[in-house]
ZAMARGU-4260 file (C-alpha; in steps of 0.2 Angstrom, whole numbers, plus 5000, padded with zeros to 4 digits):
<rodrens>
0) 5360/4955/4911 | 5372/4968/4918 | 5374/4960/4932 | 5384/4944/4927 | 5392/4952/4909
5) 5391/4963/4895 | 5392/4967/4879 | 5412/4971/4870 | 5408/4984/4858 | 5405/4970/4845
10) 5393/4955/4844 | 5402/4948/4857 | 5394/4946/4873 | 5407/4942/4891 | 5399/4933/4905
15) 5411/4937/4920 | 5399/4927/4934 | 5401/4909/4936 | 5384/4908/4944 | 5371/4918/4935
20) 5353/4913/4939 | 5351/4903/4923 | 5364/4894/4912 | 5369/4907/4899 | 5368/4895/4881
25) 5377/4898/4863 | 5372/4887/4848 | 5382/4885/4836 | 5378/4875/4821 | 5379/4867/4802
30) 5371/4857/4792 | 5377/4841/4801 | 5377/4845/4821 | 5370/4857/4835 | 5382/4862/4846
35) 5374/4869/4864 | 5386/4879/4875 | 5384/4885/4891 | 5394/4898/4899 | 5403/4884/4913
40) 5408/4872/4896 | 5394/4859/4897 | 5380/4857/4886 | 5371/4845/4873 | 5378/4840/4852
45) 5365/4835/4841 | 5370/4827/4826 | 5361/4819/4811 | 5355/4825/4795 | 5338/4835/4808
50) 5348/4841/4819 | 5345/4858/4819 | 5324/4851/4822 | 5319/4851/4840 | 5302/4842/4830
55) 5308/4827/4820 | 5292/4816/4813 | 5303/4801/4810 | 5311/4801/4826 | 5328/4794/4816
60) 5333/4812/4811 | 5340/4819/4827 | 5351/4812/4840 | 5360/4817/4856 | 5378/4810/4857
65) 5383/4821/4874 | 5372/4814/4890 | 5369/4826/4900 | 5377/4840/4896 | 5393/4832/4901
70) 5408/4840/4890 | 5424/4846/4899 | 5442/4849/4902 | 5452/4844/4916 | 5468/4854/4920
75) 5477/4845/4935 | 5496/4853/4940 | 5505/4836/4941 | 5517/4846/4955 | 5501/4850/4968
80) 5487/4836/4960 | 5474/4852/4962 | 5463/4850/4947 | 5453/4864/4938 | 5441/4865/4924
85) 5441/4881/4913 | 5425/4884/4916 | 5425/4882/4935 | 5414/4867/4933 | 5412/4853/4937
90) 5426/4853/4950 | 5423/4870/4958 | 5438/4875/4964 | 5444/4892/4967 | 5449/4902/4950
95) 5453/4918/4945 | 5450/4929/4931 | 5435/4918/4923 | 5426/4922/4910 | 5415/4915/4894
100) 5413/4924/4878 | 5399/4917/4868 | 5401/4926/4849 | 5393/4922/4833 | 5398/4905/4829
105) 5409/4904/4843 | 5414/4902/4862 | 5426/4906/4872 | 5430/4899/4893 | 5445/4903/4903
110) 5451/4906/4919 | 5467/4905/4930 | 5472/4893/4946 | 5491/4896/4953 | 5496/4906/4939
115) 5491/4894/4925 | 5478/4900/4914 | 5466/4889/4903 | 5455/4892/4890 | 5445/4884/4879
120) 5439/4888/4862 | 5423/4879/4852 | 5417/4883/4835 | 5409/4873/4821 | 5414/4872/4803
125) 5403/4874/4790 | 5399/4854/4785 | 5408/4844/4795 | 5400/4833/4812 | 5408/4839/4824
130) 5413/4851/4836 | 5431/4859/4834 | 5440/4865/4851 | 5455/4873/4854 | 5464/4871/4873
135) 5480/4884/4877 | 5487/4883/4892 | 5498/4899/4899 | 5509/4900/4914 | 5508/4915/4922
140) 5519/4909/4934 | 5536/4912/4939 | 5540/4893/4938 | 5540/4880/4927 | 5524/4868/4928
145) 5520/4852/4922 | 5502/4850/4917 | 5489/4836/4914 | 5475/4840/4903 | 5461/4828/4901
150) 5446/4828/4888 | 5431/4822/4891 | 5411/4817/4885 | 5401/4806/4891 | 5392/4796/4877
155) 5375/4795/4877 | 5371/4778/4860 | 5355/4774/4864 | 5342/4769/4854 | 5340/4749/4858
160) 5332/4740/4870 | 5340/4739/4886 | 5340/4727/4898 | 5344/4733/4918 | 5359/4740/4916
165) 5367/4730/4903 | 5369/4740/4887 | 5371/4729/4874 | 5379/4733/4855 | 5392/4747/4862
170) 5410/4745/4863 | 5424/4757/4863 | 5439/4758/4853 | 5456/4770/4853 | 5463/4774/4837
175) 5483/4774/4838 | 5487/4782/4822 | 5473/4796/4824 | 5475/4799/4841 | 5457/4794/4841
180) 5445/4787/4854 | 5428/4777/4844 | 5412/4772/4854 | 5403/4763/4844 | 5382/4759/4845
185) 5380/4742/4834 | 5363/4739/4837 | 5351/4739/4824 | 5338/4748/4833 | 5353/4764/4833
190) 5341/4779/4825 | 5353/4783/4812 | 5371/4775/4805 | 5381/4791/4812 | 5376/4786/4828
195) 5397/4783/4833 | 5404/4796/4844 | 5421/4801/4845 | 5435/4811/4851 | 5452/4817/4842
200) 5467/4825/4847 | 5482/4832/4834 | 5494/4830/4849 | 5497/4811/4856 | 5488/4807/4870
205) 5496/4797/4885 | 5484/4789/4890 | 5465/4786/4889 | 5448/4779/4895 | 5433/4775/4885
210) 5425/4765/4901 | 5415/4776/4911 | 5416/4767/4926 | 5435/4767/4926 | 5434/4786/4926
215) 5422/4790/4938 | 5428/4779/4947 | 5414/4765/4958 | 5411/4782/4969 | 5418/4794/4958
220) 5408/4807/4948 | 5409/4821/4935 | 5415/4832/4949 | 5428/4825/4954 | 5432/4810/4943
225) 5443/4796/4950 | 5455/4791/4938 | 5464/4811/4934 | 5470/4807/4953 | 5481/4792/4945
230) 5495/4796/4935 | 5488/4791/4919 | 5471/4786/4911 | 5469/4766/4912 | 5467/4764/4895
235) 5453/4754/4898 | 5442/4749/4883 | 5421/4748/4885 | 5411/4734/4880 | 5393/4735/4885
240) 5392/4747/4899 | 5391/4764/4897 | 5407/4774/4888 | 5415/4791/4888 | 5429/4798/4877
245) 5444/4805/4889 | 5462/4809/4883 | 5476/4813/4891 | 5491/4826/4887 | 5504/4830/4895
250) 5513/4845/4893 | 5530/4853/4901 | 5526/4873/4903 | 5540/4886/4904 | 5537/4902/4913
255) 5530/4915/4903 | 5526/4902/4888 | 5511/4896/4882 | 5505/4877/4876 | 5491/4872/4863
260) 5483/4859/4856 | 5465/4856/4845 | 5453/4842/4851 | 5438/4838/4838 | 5421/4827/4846
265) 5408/4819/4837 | 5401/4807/4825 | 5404/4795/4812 | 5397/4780/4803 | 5413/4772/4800
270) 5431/4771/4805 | 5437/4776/4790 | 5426/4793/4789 | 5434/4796/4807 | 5452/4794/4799
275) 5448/4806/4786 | 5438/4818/4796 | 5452/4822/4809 | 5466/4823/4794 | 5457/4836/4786
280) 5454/4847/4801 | 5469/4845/4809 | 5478/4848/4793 | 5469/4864/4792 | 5474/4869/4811
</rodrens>
């Protein structure tokens, strides 16, 4: 283990290789959801009243809202276009100064490109569904940036009979007053009514997606997504195709100063829970 991180002194333990020969995981959990955290950002949220069972009898207890592990944060310089993940990955490019802290209840990933650095922060209440992050953004820089940040899951609402590629019963919505993205699953076959995923931010977005295909783009891809080349997110608004939830802030960075902002993803039965939901974590932020 030596060779990719260590223990602090603490029950902390500091991955500082971005490729170790296996992804190195933290859960983190409640009542309510499973968070899984690898050390690059990515992994799986499980959610429903079994989540914390990998053997559910029922089969309705336990459901993956997160397809593929495909959970990350985008930080593009508007100045350049060069894109980077906290992580490193999916994009890949050249950072600096990475490294994960994976703690009791807790992650931590960050790294630097160009004298901006990034990190994101996850943990998990104690009853709530969803996972809480927390994104700051520092330039180290002698210069002033300006900053795109981009938040994104890929939805996975199964649980209905699908047809080719036609996924019937799911929608997305966005949610002006909560600064909310909604994907809904309708069908009745949906394993469990919190079987809704979303994602919320307590600073207003620009701009956002809930289409898949208009952020990856027709030859796009999780690596290197087509629409954060755009100015802005199209705002597009999924119905029976497969969703995501991205959001886009914009931010205006002084040198030596530092940016931050809480986003929040995961699952609902109803609007109204969603609405109540973000008030009473953000109020608490």
């Amino acid at each position: 283990m030596a060779r990719f991180g260590s223990f602090n002194g603490g029950n902390e333990f500091v991955i500082t290789e971005k490729c170790p020969i296996r992804p190195q995981l933290n859960y983190i959990w409640n009542a309510r959801v499973l968070a899984g955290v690898n050390h690059l950002g990515g992994g799986i949220g499980a959610y429903g009243v079994r989540a914390l069972s990998y053997i559910d009898p029922t089969g309705k207890g336990r459901c993956s809202v997160i397809r593929d592990g495909n959970r990350y944060f985008y930080i593009k310089d508007k100045k350049t276009g060069k894109v980077f993940n906290p992580g490193w990955y999916p994009c890949k490019t050249d950072v600096e100064k990475y490294s994960c802290t994976h703690g009791l209840g807790y992650s931590k990933i960050e790294s630097e490109c160009d004298g901006l650095l990034a990190s994101a922060r996850i943990f998990v209440n104690d009853e709530d569904p969803c996972e809480i992050w927390t994104i700051t953004l520092t330039n180290n820089s002698s210069e002033a940036k300006s900053v795109s940040a981009y938040s994104f899951a890929e939805f996975q609402l199964e649980g209905y009979q699908r047809y080719s590629d036609y996924n019937s019963y799911v929608h997305g919505e966005f949610d002006q007053e909560t600064n909310s993205i909604v994907c809904f699953n309708l069908a009745m076959e949906r394993p469990h009514e919190w079987f809704n995923g979303f994602m919320s931010t307590d600073t207003k977005p620009v701009s956002f997606d809930t289409s898949k295909r208009a952020f990856f783009g027709v030859y796009g891809s999780v690596f290197s997504p087509d629409a954060i080349k755009e100015e802005k997110l199209s705002s597009s608004l999924a119905a029976c195709e497969q969703m995501v939830g991205a959001l886009q802030n914009d931010f205006e960075i002084k040198a030596g100063e530092s940016v931050s902002f809480n986003v929040i993803i995961g699952c609902v039965d109803k609007k109204k829970k969603k609405k109540k939901l973000a008030k009473k974590i953000f109020e608490k932020r």
